[in-house]
Backbone as JSON, one array per atom type, in Angstrom:
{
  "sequence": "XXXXXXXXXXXXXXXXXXXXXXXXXXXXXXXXXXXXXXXXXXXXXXXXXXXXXXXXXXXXXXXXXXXXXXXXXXXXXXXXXXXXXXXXXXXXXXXXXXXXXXXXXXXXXXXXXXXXXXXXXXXXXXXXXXXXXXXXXXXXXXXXXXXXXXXXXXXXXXXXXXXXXXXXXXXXXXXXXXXXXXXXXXXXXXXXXXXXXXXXXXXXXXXXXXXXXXXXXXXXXXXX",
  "N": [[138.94, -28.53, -39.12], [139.13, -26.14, -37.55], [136.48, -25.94, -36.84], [136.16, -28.29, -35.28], [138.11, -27.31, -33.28], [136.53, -25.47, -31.81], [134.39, -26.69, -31.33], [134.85, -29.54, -29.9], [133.4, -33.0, -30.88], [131.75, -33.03, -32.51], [130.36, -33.35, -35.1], [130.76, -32.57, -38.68], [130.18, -30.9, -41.93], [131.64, -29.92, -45.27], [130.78, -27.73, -48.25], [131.18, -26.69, -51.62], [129.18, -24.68, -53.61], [128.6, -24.5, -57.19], [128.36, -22.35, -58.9], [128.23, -19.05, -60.28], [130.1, -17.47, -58.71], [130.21, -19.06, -56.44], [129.46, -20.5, -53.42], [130.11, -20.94, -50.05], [128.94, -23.79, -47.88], [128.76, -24.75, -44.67], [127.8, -27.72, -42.77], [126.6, -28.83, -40.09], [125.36, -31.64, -37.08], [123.51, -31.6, -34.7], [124.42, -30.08, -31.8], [126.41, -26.76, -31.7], [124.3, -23.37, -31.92], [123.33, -21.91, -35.18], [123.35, -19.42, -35.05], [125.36, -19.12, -33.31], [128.0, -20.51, -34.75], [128.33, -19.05, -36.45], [129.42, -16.74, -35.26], [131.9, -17.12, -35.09], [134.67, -16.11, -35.82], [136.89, -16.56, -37.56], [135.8, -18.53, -39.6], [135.42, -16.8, -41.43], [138.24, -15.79, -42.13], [138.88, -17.72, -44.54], [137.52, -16.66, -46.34], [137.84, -15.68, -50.31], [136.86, -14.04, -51.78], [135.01, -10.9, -51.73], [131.98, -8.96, -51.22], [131.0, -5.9, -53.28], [129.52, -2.7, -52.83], [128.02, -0.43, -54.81], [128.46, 2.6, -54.32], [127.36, 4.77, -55.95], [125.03, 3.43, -57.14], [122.36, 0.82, -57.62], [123.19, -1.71, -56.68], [126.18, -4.07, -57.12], [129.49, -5.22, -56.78], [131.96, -8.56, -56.99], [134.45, -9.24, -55.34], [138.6, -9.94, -55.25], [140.14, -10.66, -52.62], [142.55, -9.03, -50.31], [143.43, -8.94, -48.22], [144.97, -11.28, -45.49], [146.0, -12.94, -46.88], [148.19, -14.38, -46.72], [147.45, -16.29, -44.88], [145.69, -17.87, -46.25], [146.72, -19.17, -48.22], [148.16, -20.56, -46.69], [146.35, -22.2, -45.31], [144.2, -22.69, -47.36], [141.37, -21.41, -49.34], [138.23, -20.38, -49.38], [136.59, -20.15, -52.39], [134.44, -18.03, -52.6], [132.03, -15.41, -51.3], [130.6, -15.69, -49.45], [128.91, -17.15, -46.65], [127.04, -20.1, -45.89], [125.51, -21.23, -42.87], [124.74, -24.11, -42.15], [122.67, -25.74, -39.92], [121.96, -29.1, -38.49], [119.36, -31.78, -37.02], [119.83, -34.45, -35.08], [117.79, -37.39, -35.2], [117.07, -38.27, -32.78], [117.37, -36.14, -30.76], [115.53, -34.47, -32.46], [113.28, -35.28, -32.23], [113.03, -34.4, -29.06], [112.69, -31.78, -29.53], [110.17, -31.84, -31.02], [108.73, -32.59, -28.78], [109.05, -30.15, -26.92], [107.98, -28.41, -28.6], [105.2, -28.93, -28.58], [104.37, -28.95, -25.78], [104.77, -26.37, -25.52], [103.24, -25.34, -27.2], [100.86, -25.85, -27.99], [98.52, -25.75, -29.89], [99.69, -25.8, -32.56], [101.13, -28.02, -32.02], [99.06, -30.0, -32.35], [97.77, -28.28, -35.06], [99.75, -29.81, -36.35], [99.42, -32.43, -36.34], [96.96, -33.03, -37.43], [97.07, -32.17, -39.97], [99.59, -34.46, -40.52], [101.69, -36.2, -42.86], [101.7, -33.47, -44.25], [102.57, -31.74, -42.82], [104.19, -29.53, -43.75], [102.94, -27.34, -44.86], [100.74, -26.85, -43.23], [99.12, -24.31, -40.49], [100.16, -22.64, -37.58], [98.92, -20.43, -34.92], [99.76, -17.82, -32.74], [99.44, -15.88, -29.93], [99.31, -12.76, -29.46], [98.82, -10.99, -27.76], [98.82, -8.9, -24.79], [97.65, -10.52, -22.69], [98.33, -12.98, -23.13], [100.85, -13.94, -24.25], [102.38, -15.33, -26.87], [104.73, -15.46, -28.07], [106.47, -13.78, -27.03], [106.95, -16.15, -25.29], [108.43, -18.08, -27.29], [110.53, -16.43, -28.06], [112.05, -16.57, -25.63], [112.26, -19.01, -25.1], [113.99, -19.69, -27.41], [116.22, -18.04, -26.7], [116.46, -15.64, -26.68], [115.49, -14.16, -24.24], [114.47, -11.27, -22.92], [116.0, -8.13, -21.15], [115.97, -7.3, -17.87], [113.77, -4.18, -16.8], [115.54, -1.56, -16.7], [114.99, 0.98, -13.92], [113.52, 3.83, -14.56], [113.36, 6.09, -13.8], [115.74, 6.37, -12.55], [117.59, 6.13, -14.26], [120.99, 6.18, -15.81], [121.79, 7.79, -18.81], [123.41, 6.31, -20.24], [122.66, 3.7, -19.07], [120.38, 3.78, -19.87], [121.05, 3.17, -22.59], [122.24, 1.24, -22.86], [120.71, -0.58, -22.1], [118.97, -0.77, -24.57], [120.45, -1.99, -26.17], [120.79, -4.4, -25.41], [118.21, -5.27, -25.72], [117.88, -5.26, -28.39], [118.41, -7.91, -30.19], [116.38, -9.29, -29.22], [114.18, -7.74, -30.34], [114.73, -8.2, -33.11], [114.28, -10.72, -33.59], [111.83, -10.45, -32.92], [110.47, -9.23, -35.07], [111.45, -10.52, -37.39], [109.87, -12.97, -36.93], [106.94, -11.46, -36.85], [107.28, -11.16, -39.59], [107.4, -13.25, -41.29], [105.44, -14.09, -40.97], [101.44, -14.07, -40.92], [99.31, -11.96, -40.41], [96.81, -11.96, -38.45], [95.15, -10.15, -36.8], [94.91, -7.89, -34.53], [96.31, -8.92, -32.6], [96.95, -11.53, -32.99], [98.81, -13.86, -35.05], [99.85, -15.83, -37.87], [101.38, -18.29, -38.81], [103.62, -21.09, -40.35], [103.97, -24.24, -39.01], [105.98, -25.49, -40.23], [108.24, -23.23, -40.72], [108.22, -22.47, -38.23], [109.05, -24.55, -36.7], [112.34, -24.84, -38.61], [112.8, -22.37, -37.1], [113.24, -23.36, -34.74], [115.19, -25.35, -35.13], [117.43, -23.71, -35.71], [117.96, -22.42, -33.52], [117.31, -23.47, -31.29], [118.62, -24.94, -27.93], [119.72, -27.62, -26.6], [121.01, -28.67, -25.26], [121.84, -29.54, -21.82], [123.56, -28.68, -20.16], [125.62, -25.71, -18.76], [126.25, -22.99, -20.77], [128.49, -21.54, -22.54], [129.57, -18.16, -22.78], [131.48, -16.88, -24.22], [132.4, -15.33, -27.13], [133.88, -17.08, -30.21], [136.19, -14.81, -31.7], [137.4, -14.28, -28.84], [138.28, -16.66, -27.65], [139.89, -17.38, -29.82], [141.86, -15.18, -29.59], [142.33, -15.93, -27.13], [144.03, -18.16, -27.6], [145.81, -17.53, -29.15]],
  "CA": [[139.84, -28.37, -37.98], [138.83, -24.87, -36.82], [135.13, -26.17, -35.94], [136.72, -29.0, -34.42], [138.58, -27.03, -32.6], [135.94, -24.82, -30.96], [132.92, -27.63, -31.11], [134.8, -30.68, -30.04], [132.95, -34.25, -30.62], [130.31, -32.27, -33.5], [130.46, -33.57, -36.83], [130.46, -31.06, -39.37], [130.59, -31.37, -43.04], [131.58, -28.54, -45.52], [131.0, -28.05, -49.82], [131.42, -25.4, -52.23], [128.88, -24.27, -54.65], [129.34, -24.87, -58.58], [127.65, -21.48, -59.67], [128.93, -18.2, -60.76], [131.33, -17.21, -57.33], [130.52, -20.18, -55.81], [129.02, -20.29, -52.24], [130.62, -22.29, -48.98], [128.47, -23.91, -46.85], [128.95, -25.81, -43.44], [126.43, -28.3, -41.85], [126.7, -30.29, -38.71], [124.69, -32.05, -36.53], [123.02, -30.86, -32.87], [125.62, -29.23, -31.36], [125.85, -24.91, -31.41], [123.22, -22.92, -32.69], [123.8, -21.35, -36.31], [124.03, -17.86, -34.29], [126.94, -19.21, -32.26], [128.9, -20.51, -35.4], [128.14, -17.47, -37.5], [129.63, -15.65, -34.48], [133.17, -17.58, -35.03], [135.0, -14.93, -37.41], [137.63, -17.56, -38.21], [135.82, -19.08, -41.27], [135.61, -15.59, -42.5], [139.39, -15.7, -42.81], [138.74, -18.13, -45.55], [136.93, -16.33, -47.86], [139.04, -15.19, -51.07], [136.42, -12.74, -52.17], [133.91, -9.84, -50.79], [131.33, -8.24, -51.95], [131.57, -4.3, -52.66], [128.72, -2.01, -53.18], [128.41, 0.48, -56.09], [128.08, 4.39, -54.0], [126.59, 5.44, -57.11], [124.02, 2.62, -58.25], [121.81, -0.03, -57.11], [124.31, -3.44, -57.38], [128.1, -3.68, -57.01], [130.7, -6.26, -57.61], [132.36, -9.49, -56.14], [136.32, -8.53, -55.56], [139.4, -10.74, -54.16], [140.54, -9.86, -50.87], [143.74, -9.1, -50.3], [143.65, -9.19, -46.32], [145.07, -12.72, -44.76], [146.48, -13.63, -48.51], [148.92, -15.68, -46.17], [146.74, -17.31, -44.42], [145.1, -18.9, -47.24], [148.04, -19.43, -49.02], [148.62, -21.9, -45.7], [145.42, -23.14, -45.0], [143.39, -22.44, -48.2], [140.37, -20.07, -49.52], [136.33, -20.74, -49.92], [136.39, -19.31, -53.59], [133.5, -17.43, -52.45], [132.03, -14.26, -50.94], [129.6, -15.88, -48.36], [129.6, -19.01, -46.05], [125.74, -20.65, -45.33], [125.63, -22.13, -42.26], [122.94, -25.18, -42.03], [122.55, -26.79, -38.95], [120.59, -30.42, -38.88], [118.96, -31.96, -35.9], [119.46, -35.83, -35.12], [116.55, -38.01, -34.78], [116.62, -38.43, -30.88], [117.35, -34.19, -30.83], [114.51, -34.05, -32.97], [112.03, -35.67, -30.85], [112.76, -33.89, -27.88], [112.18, -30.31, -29.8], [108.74, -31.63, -31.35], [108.13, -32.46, -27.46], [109.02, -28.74, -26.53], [107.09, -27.39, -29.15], [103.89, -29.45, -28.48], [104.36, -28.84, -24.31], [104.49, -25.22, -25.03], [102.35, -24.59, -27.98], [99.5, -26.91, -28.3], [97.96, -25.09, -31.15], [100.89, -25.64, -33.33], [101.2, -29.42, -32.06], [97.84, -29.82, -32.77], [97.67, -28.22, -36.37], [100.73, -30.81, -37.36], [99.15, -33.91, -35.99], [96.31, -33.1, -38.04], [98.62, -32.42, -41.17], [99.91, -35.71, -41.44], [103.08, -35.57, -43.56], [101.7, -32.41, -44.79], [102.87, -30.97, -41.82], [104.32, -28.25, -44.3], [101.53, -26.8, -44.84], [99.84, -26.15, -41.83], [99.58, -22.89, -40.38], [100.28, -22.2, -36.93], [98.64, -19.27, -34.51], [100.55, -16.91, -31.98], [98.64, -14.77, -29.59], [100.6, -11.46, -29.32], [98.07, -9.98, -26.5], [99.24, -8.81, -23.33], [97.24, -11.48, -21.4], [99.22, -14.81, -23.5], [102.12, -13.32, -25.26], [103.06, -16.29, -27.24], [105.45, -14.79, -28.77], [107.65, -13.54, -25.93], [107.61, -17.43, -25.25], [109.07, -18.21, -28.46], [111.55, -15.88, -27.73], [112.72, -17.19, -24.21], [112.61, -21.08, -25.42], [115.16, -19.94, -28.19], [117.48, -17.26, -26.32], [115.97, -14.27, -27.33], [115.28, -12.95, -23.47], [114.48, -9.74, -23.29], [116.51, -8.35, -20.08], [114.78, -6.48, -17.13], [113.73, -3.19, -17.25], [116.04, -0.27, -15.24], [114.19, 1.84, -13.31], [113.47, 4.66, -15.95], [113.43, 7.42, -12.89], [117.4, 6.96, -12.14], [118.77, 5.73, -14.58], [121.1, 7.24, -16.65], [121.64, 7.42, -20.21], [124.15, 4.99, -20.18], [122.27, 2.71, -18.57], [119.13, 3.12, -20.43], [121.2, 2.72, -23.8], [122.91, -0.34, -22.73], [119.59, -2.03, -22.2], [117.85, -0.77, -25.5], [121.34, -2.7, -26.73], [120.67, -5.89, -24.86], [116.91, -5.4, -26.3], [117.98, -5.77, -29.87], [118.55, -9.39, -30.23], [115.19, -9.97, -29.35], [113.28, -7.01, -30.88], [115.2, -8.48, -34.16], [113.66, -11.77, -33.54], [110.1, -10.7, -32.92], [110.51, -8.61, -35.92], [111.78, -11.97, -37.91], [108.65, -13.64, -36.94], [105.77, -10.87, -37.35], [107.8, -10.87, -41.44], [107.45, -14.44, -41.78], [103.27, -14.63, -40.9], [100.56, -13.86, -41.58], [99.0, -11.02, -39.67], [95.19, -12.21, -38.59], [94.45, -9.28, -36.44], [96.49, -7.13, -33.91], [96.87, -9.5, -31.29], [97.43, -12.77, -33.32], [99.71, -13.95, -36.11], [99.75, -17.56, -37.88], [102.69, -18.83, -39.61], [103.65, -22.14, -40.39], [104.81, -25.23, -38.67], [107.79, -25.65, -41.36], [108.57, -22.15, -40.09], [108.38, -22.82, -36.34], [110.0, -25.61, -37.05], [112.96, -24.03, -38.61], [113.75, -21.06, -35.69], [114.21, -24.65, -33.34], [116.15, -25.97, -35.29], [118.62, -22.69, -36.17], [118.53, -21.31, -32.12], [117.29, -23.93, -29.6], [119.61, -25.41, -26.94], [118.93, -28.76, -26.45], [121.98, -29.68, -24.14], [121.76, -29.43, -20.19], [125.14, -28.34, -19.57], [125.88, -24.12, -19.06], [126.58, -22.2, -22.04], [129.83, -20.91, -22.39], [129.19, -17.36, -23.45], [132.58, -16.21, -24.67], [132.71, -15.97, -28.81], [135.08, -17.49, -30.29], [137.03, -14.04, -31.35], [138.24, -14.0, -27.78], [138.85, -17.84, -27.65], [140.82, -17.4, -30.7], [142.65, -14.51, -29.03], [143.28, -16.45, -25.65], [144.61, -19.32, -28.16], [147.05, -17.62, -29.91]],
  "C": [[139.4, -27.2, -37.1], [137.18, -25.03, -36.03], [135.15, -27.39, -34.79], [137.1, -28.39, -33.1], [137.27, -26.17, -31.57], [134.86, -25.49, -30.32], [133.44, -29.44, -30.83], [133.7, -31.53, -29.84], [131.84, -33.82, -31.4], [130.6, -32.23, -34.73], [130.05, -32.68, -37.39], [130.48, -31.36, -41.0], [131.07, -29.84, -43.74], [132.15, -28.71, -47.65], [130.94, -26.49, -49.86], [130.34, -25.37, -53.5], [129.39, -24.7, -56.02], [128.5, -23.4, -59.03], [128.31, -20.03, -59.39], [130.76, -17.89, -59.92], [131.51, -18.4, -56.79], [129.88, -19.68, -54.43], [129.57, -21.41, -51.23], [129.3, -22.52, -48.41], [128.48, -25.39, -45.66], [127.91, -25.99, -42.4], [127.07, -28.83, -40.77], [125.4, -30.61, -38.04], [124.39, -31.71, -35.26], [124.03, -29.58, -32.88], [125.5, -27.15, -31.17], [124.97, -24.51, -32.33], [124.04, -22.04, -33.81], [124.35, -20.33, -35.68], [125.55, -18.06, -33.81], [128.05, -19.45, -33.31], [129.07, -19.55, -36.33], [129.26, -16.4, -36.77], [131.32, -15.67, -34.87], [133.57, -16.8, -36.08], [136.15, -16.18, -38.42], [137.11, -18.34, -39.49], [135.89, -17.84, -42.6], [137.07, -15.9, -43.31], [139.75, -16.6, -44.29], [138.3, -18.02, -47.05], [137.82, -15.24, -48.89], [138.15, -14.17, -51.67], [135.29, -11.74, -51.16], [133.5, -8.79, -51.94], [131.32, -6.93, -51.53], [130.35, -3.52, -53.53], [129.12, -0.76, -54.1], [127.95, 1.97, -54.93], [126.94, 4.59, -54.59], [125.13, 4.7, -57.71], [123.41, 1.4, -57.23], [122.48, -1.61, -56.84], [125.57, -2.85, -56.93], [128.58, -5.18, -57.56], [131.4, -7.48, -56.77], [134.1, -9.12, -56.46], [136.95, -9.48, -55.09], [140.0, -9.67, -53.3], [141.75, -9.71, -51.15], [144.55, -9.13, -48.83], [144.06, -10.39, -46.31], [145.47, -13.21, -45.99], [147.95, -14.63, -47.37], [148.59, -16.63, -45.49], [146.09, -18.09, -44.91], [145.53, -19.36, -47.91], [148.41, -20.87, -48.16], [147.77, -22.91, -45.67], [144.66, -23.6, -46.0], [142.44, -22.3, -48.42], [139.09, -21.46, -49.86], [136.42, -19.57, -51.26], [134.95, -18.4, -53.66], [133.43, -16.28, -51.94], [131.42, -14.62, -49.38], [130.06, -17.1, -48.06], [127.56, -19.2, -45.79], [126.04, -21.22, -44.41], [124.16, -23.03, -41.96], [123.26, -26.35, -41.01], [121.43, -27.85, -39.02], [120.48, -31.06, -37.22], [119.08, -33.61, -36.07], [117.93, -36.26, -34.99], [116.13, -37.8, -33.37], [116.6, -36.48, -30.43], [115.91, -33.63, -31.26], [113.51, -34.35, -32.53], [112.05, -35.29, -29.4], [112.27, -32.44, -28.19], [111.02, -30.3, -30.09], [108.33, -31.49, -29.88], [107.99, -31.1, -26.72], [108.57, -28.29, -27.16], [105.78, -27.86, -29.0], [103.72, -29.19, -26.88], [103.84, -27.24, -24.81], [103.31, -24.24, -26.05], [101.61, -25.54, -28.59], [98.67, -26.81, -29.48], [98.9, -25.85, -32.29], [101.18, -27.19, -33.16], [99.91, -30.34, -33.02], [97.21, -30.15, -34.78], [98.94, -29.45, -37.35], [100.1, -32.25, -37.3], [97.89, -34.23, -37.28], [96.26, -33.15, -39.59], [98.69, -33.37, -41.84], [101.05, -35.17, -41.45], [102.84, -34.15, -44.27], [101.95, -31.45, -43.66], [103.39, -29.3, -42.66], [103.56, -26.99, -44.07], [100.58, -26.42, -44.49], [100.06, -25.33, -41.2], [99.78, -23.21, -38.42], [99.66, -21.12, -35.83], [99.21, -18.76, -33.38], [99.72, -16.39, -31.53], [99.81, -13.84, -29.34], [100.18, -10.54, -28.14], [98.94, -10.09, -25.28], [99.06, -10.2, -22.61], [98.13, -13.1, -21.72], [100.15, -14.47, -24.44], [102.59, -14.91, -25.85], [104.59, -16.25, -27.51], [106.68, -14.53, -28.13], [107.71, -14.91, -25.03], [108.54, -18.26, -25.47], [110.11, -17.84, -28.43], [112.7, -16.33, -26.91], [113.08, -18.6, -24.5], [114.21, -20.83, -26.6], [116.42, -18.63, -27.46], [117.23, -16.18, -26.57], [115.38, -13.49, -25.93], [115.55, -11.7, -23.25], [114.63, -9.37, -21.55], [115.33, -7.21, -19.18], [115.05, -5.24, -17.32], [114.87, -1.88, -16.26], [114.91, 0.46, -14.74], [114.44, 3.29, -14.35], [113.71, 6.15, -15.29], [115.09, 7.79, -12.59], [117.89, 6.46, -12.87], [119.16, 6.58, -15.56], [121.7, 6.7, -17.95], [122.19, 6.58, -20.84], [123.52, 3.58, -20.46], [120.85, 2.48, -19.85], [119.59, 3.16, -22.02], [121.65, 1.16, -24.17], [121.55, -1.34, -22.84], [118.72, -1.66, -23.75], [118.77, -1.61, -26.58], [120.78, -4.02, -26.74], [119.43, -6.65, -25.37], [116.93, -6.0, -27.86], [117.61, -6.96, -30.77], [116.74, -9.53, -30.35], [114.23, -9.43, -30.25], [113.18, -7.37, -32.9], [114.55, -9.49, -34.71], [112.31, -11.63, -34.07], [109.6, -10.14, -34.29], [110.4, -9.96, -37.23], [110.53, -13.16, -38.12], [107.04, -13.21, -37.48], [106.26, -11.07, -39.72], [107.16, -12.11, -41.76], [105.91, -15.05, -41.59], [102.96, -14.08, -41.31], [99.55, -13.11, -40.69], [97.27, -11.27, -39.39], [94.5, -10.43, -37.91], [95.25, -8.29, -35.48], [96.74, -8.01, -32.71], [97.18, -10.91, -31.61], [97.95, -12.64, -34.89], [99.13, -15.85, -36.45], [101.09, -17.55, -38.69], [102.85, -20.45, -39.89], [104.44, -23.05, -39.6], [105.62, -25.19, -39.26], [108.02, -24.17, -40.17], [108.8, -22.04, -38.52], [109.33, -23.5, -36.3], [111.77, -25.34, -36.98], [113.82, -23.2, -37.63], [114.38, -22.24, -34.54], [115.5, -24.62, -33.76], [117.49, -25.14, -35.49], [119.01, -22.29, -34.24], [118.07, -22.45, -31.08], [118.32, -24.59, -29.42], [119.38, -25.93, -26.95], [119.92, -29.29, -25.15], [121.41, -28.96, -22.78], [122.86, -28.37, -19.57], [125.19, -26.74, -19.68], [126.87, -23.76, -19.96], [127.63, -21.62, -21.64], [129.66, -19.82, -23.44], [130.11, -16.68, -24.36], [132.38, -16.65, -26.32], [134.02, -15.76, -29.25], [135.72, -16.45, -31.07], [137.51, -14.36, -30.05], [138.78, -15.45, -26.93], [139.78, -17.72, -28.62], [141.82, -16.47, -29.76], [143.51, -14.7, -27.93], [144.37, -17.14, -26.63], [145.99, -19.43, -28.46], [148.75, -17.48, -28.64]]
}
């Protein structure tokens, strides 16, 4: 109901773990990117436990909550601590993202065709140089623009904290990506198709229509 409510006409499914705590996790099909439903705090309110770090020691402990104990009492709890969210791509979705990843990175089209079904398994290469930033491609195709620069002579500290804010997101990203390769030299990376793959399917846009930037905290908040 609550993903309903924010994602009408976006099938969703949603199970629970069988192992120690238990783990939720909720799939659907196309529709918002993991980021965007991650963002929705509302499934939080579901979870009946949270995890609590030891001060003193390396580890800690899984606890029940005791926040919103009426709200789960109404609606009822994810016997868990965490939620997974796993977004899946239709068929026809999925053939328009191989098409955007073979338009914009030929290399990477390339190494899968050659693959086969072992597409797994095939690596990927990134240039990271000034002159073909792949990378800050990668970025822009999934939402990860990195905003313009202020003028560094007037601006003031404000200003130039707000943008090293706005920077984050992406610097988080590129960070995300150099982890996940394989470092050839300082101006290129390889990684894998699966892995390319993957970041589509968790952050690209596929619809036409303008993004409605508001998260749903402050949709919930108009709501109530």
């Amino acid at each position: 109901a609550v993903f309903t409510h924010f994602w009408p006409g976006v099938k969703c499914s949603f199970k629970i773990s069988r192992s120690i705590y238990g783990n939720a996790t909720i799939s659907w099909t196309d529709g918002p990117t993991v980021a965007e439903v991650e963002a929705c705090e509302v499934f939080k309110y579901f979870l009946a436990y949270y995890y609590k770090s030891d001060p003193y020691a390396d580890y800690g402990d899984v606890k029940h909550r005791t926040d919103l104990y009426n709200f789960r009492q109404m609606f009822g709890s994810f016997d868990c601590d965490d939620i997974d969210y796993n977004r899946k791509l239709s068929e026809e979705t999925a053939d328009k993202v191989r098409k955007v990843i073979a338009e914009n990175f030929p290399e990477a089209e390339k190494a899968r065709q050659e693959a086969g079904e072992r597409y797994n398994t095939c690596y990927c290469s990134f240039d990271l140089s000034l002159k073909n930033n792949e990378l800050s491609k990668l970025c822009a195709l999934l939402g990860f623009a990195r905003p313009a620069e202020p003028d560094w002579n007037t601006a003031t500290d404000e200003e130039k904290n707000a943008h090293y804010e706005a920077c984050k997101p992406c610097d988080d990203f590129e960070r995300r990506v150099r982890y996940n390769s394989i470092l050839m030299d300082a101006d290129k990376i390889r990684l894998y198709y699966s892995t390319l793959w993957d970041y589509f399917v968790s952050y690209y846009r596929v619809e036409s229509e303008p993004h409605d930037n508001k998260t749903c905290k402050a949709q919930a908040e108009k709501t109530k």
